[in-house]
Every structure is written in structure tokens, then in C-alpha cells.
C-alpha positions in Angstrom: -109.0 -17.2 26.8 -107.6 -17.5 23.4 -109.6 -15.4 20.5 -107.4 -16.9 18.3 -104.0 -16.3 16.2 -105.1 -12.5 14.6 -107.3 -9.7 15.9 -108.1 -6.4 14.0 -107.4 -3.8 16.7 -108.5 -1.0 14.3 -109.2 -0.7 10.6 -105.3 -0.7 9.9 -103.9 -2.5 12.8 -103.8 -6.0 13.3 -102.5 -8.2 16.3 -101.4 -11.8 15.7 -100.2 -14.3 18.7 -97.3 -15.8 16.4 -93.8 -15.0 16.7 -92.5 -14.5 13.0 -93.2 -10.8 12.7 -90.2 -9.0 13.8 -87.6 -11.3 11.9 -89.2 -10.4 9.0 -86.8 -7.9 6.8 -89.9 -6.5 5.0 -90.9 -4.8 8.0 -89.6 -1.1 9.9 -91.3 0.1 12.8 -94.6 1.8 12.3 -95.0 5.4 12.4 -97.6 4.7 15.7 -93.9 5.5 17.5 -93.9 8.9 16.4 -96.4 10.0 18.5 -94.5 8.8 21.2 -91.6 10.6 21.5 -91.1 12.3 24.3 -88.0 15.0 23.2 -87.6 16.7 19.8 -84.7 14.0 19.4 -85.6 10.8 17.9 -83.6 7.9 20.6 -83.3 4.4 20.0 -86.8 3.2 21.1 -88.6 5.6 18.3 -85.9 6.1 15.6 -88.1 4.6 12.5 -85.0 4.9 9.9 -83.0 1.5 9.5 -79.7 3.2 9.3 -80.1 5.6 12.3 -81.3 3.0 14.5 -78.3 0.8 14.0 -75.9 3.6 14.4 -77.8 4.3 18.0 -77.9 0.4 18.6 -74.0 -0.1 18.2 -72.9 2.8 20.4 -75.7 2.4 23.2 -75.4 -1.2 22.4 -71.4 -1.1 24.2 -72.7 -0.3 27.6 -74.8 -2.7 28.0 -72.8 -5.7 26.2 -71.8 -8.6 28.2 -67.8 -7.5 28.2 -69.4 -3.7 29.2 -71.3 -5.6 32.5 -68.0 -7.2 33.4 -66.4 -3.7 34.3 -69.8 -2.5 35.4 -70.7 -5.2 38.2 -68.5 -4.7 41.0 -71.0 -0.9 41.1 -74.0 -3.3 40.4 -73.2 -5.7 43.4 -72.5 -2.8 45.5 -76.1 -1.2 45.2 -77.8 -4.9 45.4 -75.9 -4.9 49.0 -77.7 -2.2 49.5 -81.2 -3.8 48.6 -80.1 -6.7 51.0 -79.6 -4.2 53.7 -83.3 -2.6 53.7 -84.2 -6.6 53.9 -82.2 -6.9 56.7 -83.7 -3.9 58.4 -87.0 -4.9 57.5 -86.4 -8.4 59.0 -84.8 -6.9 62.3 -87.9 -4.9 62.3 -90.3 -7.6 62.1 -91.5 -6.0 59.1 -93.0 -7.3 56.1 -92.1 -6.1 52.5 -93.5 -4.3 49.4 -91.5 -6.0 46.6 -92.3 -3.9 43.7 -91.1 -0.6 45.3 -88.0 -1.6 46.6 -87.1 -3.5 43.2 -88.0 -0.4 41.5 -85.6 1.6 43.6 -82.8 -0.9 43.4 -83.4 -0.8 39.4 -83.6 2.8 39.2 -80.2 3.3 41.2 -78.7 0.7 39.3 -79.6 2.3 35.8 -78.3 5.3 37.5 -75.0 4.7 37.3 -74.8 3.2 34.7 -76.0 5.7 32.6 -74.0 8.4 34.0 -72.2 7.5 37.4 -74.5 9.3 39.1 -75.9 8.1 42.5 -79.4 8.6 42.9 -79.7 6.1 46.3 -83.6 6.1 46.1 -82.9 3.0 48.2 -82.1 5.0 50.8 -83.2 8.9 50.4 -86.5 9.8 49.0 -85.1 12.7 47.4 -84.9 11.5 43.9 -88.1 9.0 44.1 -90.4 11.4 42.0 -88.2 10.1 39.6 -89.6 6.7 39.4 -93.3 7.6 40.2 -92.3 10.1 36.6 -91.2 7.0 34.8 -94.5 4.8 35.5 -96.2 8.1 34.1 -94.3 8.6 31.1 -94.6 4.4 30.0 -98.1 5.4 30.4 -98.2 8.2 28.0 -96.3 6.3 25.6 -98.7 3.4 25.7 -101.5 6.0 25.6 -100.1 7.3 22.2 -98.7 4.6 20.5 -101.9 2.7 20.3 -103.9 5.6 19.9 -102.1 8.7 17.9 -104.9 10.8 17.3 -105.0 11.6 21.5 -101.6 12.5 20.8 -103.3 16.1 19.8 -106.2 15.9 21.7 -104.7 15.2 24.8 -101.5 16.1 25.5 -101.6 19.6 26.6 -103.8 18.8 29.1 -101.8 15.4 30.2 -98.8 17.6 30.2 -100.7 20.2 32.4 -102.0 17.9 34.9 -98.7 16.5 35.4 -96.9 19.1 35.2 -95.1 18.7 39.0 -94.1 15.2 38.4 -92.9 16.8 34.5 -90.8 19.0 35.9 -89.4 16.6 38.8 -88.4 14.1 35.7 -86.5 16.7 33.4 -84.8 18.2 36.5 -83.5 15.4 37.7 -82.6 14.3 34.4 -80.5 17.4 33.8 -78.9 17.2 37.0 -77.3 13.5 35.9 -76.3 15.1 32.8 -75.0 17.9 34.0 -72.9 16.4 36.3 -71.6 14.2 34.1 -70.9 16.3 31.2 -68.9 18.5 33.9 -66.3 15.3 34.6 -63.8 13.6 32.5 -65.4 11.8 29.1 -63.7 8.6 30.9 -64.2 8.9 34.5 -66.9 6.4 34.5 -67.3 3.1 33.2 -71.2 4.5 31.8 -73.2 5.0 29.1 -71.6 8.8 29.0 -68.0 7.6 28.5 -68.8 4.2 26.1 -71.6 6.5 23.7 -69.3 9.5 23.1 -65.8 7.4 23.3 -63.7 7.1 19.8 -64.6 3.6 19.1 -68.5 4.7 19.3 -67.9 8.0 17.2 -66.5 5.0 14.6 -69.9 4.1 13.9 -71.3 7.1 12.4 -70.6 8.5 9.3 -68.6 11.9 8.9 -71.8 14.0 9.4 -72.3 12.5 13.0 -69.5 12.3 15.6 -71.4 10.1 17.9 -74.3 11.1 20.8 -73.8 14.9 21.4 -76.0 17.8 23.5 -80.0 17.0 22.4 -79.4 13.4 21.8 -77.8 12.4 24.8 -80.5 14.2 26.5 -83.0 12.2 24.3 -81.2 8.8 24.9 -81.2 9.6 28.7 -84.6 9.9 29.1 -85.4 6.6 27.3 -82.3 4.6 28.7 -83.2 5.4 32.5 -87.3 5.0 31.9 -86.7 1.8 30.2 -83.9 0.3 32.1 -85.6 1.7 35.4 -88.5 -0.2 35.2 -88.5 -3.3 33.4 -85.8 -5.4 35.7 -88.1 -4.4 38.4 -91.2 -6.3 37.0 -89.0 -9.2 36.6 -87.7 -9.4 40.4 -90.9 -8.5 41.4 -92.4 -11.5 39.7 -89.7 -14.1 40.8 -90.2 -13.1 44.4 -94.1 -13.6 43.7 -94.1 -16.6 42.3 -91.1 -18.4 44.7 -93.1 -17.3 47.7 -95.9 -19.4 46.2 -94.1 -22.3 45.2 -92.2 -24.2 48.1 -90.9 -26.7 45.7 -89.5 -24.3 43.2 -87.8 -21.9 45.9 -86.8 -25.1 47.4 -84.6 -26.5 44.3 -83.5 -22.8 43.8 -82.3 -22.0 47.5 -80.7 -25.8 47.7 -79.1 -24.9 44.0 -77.6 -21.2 45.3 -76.4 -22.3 48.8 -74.8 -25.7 47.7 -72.8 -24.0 44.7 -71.9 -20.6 46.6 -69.5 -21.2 49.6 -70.3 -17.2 50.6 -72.7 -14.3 49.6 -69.8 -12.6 48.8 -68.8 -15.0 45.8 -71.6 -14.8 43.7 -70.5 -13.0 40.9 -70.8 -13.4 37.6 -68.5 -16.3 36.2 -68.3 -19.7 35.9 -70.2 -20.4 38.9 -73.0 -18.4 38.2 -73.7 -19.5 35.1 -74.0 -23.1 36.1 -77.0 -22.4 38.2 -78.9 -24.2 35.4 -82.2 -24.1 37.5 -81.6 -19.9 38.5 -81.8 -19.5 35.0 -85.0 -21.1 34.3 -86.8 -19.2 37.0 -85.9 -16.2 35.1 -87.0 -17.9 31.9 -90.1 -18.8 33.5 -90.5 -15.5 34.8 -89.7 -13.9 31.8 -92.7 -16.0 30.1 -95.0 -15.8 32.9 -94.7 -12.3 33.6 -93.4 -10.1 30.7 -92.0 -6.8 31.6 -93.1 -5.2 28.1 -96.8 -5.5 27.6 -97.4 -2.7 25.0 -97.7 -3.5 21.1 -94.8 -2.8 19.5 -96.2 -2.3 15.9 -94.6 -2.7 12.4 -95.4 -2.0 9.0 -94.1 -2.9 6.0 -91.2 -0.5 4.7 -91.8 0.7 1.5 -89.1 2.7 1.1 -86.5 0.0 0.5 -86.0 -0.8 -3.2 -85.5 -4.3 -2.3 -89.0 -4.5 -1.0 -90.8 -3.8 -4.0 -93.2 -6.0 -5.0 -93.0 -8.3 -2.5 -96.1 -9.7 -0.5 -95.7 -9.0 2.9 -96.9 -12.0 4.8 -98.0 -13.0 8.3 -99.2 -16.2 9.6 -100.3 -16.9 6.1 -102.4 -13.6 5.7 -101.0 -11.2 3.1 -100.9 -7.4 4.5 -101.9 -4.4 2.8 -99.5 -1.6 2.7 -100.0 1.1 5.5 -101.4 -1.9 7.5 -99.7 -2.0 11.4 -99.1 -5.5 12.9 -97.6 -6.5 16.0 -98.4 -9.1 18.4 -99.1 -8.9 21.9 -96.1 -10.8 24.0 -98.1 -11.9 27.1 -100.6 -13.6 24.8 -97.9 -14.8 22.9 -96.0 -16.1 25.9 -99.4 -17.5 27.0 -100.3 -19.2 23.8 -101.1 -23.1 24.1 -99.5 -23.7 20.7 -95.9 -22.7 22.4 -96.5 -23.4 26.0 -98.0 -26.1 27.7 -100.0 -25.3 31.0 -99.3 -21.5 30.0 -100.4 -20.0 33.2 -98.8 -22.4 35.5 -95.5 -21.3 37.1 -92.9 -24.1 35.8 -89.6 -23.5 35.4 -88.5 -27.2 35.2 -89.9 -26.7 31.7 -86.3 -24.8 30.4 -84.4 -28.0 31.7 -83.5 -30.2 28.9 -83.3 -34.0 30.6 -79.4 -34.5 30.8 -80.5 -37.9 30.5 -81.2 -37.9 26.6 -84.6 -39.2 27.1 -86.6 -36.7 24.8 -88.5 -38.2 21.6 -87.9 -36.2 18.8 -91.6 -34.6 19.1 -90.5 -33.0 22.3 -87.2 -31.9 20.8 -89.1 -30.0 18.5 -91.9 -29.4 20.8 -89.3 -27.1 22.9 -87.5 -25.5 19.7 -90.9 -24.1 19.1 -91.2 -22.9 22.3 -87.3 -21.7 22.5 -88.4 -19.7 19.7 -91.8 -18.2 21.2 -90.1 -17.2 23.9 -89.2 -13.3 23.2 -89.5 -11.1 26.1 -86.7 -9.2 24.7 -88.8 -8.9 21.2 -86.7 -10.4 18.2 -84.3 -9.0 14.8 -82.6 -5.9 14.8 -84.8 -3.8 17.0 -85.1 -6.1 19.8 -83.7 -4.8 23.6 -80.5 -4.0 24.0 -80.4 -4.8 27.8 -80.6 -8.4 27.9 -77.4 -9.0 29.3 -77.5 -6.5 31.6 -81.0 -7.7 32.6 -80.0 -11.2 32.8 -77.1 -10.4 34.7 -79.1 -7.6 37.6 -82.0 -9.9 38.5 -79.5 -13.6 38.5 -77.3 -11.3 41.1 -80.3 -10.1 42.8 -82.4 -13.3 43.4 -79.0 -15.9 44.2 -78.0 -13.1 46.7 -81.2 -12.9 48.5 -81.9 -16.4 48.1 -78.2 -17.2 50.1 -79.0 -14.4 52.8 -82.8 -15.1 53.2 -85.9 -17.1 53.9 -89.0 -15.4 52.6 -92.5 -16.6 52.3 -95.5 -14.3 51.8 -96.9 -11.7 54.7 -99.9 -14.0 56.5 -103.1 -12.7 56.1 -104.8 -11.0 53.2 -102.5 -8.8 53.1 -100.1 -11.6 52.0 -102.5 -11.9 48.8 -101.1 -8.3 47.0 -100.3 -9.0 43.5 -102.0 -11.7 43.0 -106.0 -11.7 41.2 -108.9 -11.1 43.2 -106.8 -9.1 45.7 -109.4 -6.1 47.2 -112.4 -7.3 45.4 -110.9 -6.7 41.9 -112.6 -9.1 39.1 -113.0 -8.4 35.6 -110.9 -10.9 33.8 -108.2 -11.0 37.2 -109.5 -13.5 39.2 -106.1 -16.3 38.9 -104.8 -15.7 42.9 -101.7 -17.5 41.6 -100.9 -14.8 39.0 -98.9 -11.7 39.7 -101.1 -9.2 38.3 -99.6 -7.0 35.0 -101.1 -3.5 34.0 -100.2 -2.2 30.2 -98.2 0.9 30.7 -96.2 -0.1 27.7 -93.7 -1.6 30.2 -96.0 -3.5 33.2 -97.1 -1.8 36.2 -97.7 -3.9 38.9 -98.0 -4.1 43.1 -96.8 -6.4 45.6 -95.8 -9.4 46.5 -95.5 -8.3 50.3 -93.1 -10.5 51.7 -91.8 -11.6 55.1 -87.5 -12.6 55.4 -85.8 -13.9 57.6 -82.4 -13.9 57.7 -79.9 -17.2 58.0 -78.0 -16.5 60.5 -74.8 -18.0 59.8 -74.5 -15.3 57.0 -75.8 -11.8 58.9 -72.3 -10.6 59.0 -71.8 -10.9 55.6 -74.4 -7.5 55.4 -73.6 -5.8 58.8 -76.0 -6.9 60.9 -76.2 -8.5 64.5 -74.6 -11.9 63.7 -73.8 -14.4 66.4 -70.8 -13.2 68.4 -68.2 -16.0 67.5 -68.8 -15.0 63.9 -65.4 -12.8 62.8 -66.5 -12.4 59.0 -67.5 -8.6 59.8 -66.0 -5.8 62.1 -68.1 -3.7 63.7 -66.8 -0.4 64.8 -68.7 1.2 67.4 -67.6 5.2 68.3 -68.4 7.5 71.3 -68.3 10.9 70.3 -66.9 13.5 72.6 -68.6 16.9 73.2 -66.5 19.5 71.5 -64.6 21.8 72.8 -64.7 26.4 72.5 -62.1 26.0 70.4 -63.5 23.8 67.5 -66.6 25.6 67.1 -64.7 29.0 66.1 -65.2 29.2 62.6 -64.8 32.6 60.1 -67.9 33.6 58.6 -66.8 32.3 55.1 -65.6 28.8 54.2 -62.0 28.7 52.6 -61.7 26.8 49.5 -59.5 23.3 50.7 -58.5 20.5 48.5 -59.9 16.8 49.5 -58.1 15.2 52.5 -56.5 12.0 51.1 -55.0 9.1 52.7 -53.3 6.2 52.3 -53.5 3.0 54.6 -52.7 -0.5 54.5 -55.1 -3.4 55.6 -55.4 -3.6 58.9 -54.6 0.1 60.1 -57.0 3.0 60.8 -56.8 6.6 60.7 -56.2 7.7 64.0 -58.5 10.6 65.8 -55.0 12.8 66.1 -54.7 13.0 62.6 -58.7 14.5 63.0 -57.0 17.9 63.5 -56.1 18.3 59.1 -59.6 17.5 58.5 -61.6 19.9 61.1 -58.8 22.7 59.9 -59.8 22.7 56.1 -63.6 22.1 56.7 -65.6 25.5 57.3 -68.5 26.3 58.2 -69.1 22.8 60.0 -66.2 20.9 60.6 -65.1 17.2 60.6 -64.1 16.9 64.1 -63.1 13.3 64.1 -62.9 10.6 61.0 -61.7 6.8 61.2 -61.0 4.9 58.4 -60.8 0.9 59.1 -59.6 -1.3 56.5 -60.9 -4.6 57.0 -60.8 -6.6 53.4 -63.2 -6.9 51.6 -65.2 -3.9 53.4 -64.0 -0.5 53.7 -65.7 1.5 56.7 -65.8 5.1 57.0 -67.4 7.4 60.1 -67.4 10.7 60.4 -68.4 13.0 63.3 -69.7 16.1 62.5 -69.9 19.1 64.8 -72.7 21.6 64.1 -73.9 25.1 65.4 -76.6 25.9 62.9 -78.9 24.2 60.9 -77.4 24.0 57.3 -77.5 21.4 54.3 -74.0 19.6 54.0 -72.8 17.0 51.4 -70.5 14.6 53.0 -69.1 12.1 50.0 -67.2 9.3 50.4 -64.9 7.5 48.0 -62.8 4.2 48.2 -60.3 4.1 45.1 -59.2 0.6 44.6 -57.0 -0.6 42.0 -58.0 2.7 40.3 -61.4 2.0 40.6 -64.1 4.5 41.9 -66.5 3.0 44.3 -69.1 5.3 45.7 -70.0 5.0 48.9 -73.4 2.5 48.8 -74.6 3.3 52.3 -74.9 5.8 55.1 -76.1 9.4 54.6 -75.2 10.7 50.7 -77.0 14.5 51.7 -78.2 15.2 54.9 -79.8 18.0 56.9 -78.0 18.4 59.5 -78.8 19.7 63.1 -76.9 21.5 65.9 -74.9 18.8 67.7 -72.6 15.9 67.2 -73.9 13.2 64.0 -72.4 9.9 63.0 -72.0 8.6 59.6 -70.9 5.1 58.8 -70.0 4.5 55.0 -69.6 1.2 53.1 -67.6 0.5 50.0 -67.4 -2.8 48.8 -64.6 -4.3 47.6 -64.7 -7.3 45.5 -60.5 -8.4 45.6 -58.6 -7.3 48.8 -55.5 -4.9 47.2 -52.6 -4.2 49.6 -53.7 -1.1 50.0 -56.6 1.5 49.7 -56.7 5.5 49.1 -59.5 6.9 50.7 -60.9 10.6 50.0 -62.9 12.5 52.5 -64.6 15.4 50.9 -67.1 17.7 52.4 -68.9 20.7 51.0 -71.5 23.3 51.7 -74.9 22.9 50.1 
């Protein structure tokens, strides 16, 4: 139901459904933003100054620009194949699947490394998951605060006290990604890290300020991964619901992706991506449908511009008086009739201009007006940085499953999460066909559940049981042997060792003889055996591990190709182990097959 085009929120706050507000250059963002900041650092989301905010937009702005995402995909891909992996599973299982958590944790390892290289793999180890259950609670604060400052006071020490646990889990793991990467090379990561504090980012600030040092960095982290954690999730999340409810839409969308794409492995981003005309307006439609930034962001008018004085500011016709915060809501914006026809319908065919020329000039302009409605990124100078790394995640994300998988939604009621009415709930969320948004200034949200099952022709493509005549994967499969006396004498204290680094060509493996280097540098538990298979474009590494007491271990793998770092994307990053013999299989994807790869074993007491 639309009230209509402006609501007074509060005496000084007003809301309109019209899209001219943030283009406007009489208007800076509202003070509202001071009470949510979340560090005594002002980061890009609440700088108010003009001049500030465009120094932190240029040098955050390189890491996540469209030439930034080129260098940054091959580490993207690698932790989607990870995603498609816990489908797989699920689907081996006869499981059905939660969509919103598992897009939250491929978002959240994504964002990851690209702010600092570090490898959080909530896809696959709960350890760092309080981490995204502190995000959803921080977006909440923020919401809490910007639209109502005053609880700011009131408030806070006792929302700080209650969640204090989940607090503390946050900054700590915060730290330990800065931390780690302050304590490597500026420029051994294509990340945030490197592009921020490079030369050509220092260029951007004046004399005073040589680019994002110490408090700001840790002030730009915590908004970079809680923004970028969270709102490609929402997205995904909402694709998958709404394809799962419309046959004819993931129809046209699965014949587009498997007719243009010879292989999972070639969908990348390039020509052939981008001509996916009808991918693209899913995630337009999506976008629309189901925003992934439901809070206010409010503006006022700025006053402190010379330029400015005098001048009416104006709205949708209404003149605003200073002090006066506006801002519209985007999804009532996105859901205005005026812009959108059948707003609540899922349509994506409504992005497709007819190649056939057949629009009247009224529908020309009838979709200009909607072109320029359509802000899920918000608009000017202060909109999100992150569209094209955004655009980029969730087109990978959806071709790739699409290619590897059927889905359709779990039978049942259970098959009904995140859609209106689900459990009872009323009150204004009765649509069934609607994936159901909660304001946490980002959107919080639950469900689809999902059911996939895999094409076959493809399985080997992600290491699963494909059909024996299919040679487009090697499985290696390993007995280990009991070890003897003599390997499980140890001294008391490990000696320091360098990594044990090889080099092989495509096609060989390490062989078990050359085990005896690696068991004689690794102390107190020993790698007894490794083989490294080279098999373009996967590189496989497993590792036996011999044990006599219970003690954590780190066991990290690397593939350097082409002088390019890929972390290991699957298998055990830390683990507990046991007394006995373990097995580890690591992955490393590798996008171009060089002639050769240099592979690094490294292990080291916890």
C-alpha cells in the first residue's frame, strides 16, 4: 500500500518515494550518521565532510573497481567452488538447503580476502561464524541509531553489555585479519590492504594525510567487511527464492547459462558473461524486488557550502527547511507504481529492451523513468562503492550453480521459508510469493530451503562421484600405512625448519620417497607422507599426518602459479588433531594451465 510520495517520520525528518534526492548537490549526509559509528574513526559509510569522503571513496574505491575485480576473481571463483561443493554434499546427502546461511558464508569469505587476504573459510569451519551472526547485530545497531539518535545514549551501554560475547568475537576477529596482514608485505595481496595504503592511493590525500594508516584502517575494516559481508548475500538469497518459484524464469536463465557456457569452468567474467542479457536482468529484478539496503539513508541540506547560500532546497516540489532530514525509503521506492509496473511481481523480462525496435516512444520513456528509479546502490557521490564487485560475485555465483544444478524448493511447508505467511506470521507479510526483508539497515532475511540436484555430465567438474567414463577430474585415492618406531621419535621441542618447496611439471607427482625431507623438518607431529598431483586446471594436495598426542596443528597449503598466491579453498585450514594417521586433500584452482607449478608445504604448531 502506497501512503503516497512524502511521509513525516518525525518533526524534522521526512521520507519521500521519488528518486531525485541524492543527485541533488545541495544536500550532505545528515548528522543522524553520527550516532552510528561504530569506532572513534569516521570510515566511508559515516564521514559527513564532502572532501573526506571523496578522499576515502577514491582509495577504497580501487579495490573494488571493475579493473581491481579482474585481478581479484581467479580468489573469488575459487571460494564460489567452494559454495558449489557444500551443494554438492548436500545433494549427495539427500539434503535440502538453507540459502541465506550458506550465501552469507560464501559472502563473508569472499569479503575476506578481499579486504585483507585472509581466509576465514566459514564455508567450511565454524570457527570464525560469530563473525557473521556480529555483523547482522551491528547493521541492527546502526539502523537502531540512525533513525533514532537519542537511544544512541540511552541505550547503548546496555546494548553493548548484553552483547558483549558476540562484541568481543567481532573486534577479535577483526584484529586478527589486521594483524596478519599488517605483519606481510604492503603488496603481497591483491586487497584492500595493499590498493588503500599503495602510492597511487596516498596520491589522493593532501600532505597532511598519507593515505589509510593504524585507527582508520581499523575503522574502514569494520565497515568494509559488515557491509560487503552481508548485502551480496541478500541478493543470492533472493535470486535462489524467486527462480525456485518461477519455472519459466529459471527456465530461460538455465537454457541461457548452459547454451552460452561449453564448461563450469569457463564462466568467468568476459565477453561471454556479459552477454547473458537475461542473467543480468534477474539481478536487476532482484535488485528491485528485494533490496539489500532497507535503512533510510538521510540527508540534509549543507549549509556550510558558500555556494549553497540562499538557495531553496527542493524535493518533489516541497521546499525544505534547514535542519530538516530527508531520505527516501528504497524498497518503497523500488515498489512504487509510478516506476514499476506490477511492482511486486517477479519479472525480469521487464530489463529486456525488444531487439526488435517495437517500443512507442511512451514506453521508451516509460523505462528511462524506471532505469532511473532503479537505485539499489543509492545515487551521486555517496552511492556504494561495491557495485562492480557485487555485480560481478552474485552473476558468478548464480551462472555456476545454474550450469552445475537443478534446484526447486524443499516439498512441504518447510519448502515455504522466506516467503509471507511462513509459521503463522501476518501483520502486513502475508505475499507467499515474496522473500521476506527485515530492516537491519542492510536486510535480514531466512530461507529459501532448497533441494539440488546435480547434472551429472558436469559432477567431475567439482570432485564428486561422476560417471566412470568421465576423465575431466582425477581422483586420487591413498592407503595410509601404519607408522613405524622410528617415525614417532620426536625431541621434546620442535626445530625451527624453512617451508618444503617443490617444483613439478604437469603430469608428475611427488613421490612418497621424497616423504622422508618433510617428516625430518616437521616436529612435534610429523608429515609422514605428501603427494602432490598436477592435473591442469586442479592442483591436489594430501597429506598424512602421524600423531601421538592430542595437539592443535595448522597445516597450510599454497599453489603459486604464474606468481600468483592461491590459497588452498578446501580440505582442513586448522584442525584438532587426534592420535593416529589423518588425511587431508587440498584444492587449488587454477584458472590457465602454466607448465609448471611450485607448491609449498608448510606446517606449524598451534
Amino acid at each position: 500500500m502506497i501512503l503516497g510520495s512524502v511521509i513525516r517520520q518525525a518533526p524534522n525528518r521526512l521520507v519521500f518515494n521519488t528518486e531525485d534526492i541524492y543527485l541533488s548537490p545541495l544536500v550532505t549526509k545528515s548528522t543522524a550518521y553520527l550516532g552510528a559509528r561504530l569506532t572513534g574513526q569516521p570510515n566511508l559509510f559515516d564521514t559527513l565532510d564532502k572532501s573526506q569522503h571523496s578522499r576515502k571513496r577514491r582509495a577504497i574505491g580501487k579495490a573494488l573497481s571493475e579493473k581491481s575485480m579482474q585481478s581479484f576473481e581467479p580468489t573469488m571463483i575459487c571460494q564460489i567452488d567452494v559454495f558449489l561443493r557444500q551443494l554438492l554434499r548436500s545433494s549427495q546427502e539427500d539434503d535440502t538447503v538453507n540459502m541465506s546461511p550458506i550465501c552469507q558464508r560464501l559472502g563473508g569469505d569472499i569479503v575476506g580476502h578481499l579486504a585483507f587476504g585472509y581466509p576465514l573459510n566459514t564455508q567450511t569451519d565454524p570457527t570464525n561464524r560469530p563473525l557473521l551472526a556480529a555483523m547482522a547485530t551491528i547493521n541492527a545497531r546502526i539502523s537502531l541509531y540512525m533513525n533514532w539518535p537519542a537511544t544512541s545514549v540511552i541505550l547503548d551501554p546496555l546494548i553493548r553489555w548484553l552483547g558483549r560475547k558476540r562484541g568481543a568475537d567481532f573486534r577479535r576477529s577483526i584484529q586478527t585479519m589486521v594483524r596478519a596482514r599488517m605483519a606481510m608485505d604492503k603488496d603481497a595481496q591483491h586487497d584492500l590492504y595493499s590498493i588503500a595504503l599503495s602510492d597511487k592511493a596516498a596520491e589522493v590525500n593532501d600532505e597532511s594525510d598519507d593515505g589509510l594508516r593504524g585507527s582508520q584502517l581499523w575503522s574502514e575494516a569494520v565497515f568494509f567487511i559488515t557491509a560487503g559481508g552481508t548485502t551480496t548475500s541478500t541478493t543470492m538469497s533472493a535470486a535462489f527464492f524467486y527462480l525456485s518459484r518461477r519455472p519459466a524464469a529459471y527456465k530461460r536463465l538455465a537454457t541461457e547459462i548452459r547454451t552460452t557456457f561449453s564448461s563450469g569452468r569457463d564462466i568467468r567474467n568476459g565477453p561471454q558473461l556479459k552477454s547473458c542479457e537475461y542473467l543480468r536482468a534477474v539481478i536487476d529484478e532482484t535488485l528491485r524486488i528485494a533490496p539489500a539496503s532497507l535503512g533510510i539513508l538521510w540527508r540534509q541540506q549543507d549549509t556550510s557550502s558558500p555556494s549553497n547560500a540562499g538557495k531553496p532546497f527542493i524535493v518533489d516540489g516541497h521546499v525544505i527547511p534547514p535542519g530538516t532530514s530527508v531520505g527516501i525509503s528504497l524498497y518503497s521506492l523500488l515498489h512504487n507504481e509510478t516506476y514499476f509496473e506490477e511492482p511486486f511481481e517477479f519479472r525480469p523480462e521487464r530489463w529486456l529492451v525488444p531487439k526488435d525496435g517495437s517500443e512507442t516512444p511512451e514506453q521508451q520513456e516509460a523505462r528511462a523513468l524506471m532505469h532511473r528509479a532503479h537505485a539499489p546502490f543509492a545515487l551521486g557521490d555517496r552511492g556504494c562503492a561495491g557495485k562492480a564487485m557485487a555485480y560481478l560475485e552474485v552473476s558468478l555465483t548464480l551462472a555456476k550453480t545454474v550450469w552445475y544444478f537443478d534446484f526447486e524448493k524443499a516439498p512441504g511447508e518447510a519448502g515455504e521459508l522466506g516467503g509471507g505467511g511462513y509459521g503463522g506470521v501476518s501483520g502486513g507479510r502475508g505475499r507467499k510469493e515474496e522473500f521476506q526483508l527485515y530492516d537491519v539497515a542492510t536486510a535480514d532475511h531466512d530461507g529459501p530451503l532448497l533441494k539440488f540436484s546435480p547434472r551429472v555430465e558436469v559432477l567431475g567438474d567439482l570432485g564428486g562421484a561422476a560417471d566412470e567414463g568421465t576423465p575431466s577430474f582425477r581422483r586420487f585415492i591413498m592407503n595410509p600405512r601404519a607408522p613405524s618406531d622410528a617415525s614417532r621419535a620426536r625431541p621434546s621441542e620442535p626445530p625451527t625448519a624453512p617451508p618444503i618447496t617443490t617444483e613439478l611439471s604437469f603430469g608428475q607427482s611427488l613421490s612418497a620417497a621424497a616423504a622422508v625431507s618433510f617428516a625430518s623438518c616437521v616436529v612435534p607431529a610429523e608429515i609422514d607422507e605428501v603427494t602432490v598431483t598436477v592435473a591442469a586446471p586442479v592442483v591436489l594436495i594430501s597429506v598424512a599426518v602421524a600423531e601421538t598426542r592430542s595437539i592443535p596443528m595448522f597445516v597450510v597449503m599454497r599453489a603459486v602459479v604464474f606468481e600468483q598466491q592461491f590459497v588452498s579453498c578446501s580440505g582442513a585450514g586448522r584442525q584438532q588433531y587426534t592420535p593416529g594417521w589423518h588425511w587431508s586433500t587440498f584444492q587449488a584452482q587454477v584458472l590457465e594451465p602454466p607448465p609448471h607449478c611450485v607448491v609449498s608445504i608448510i606446517k606449524r604448531s598451534g
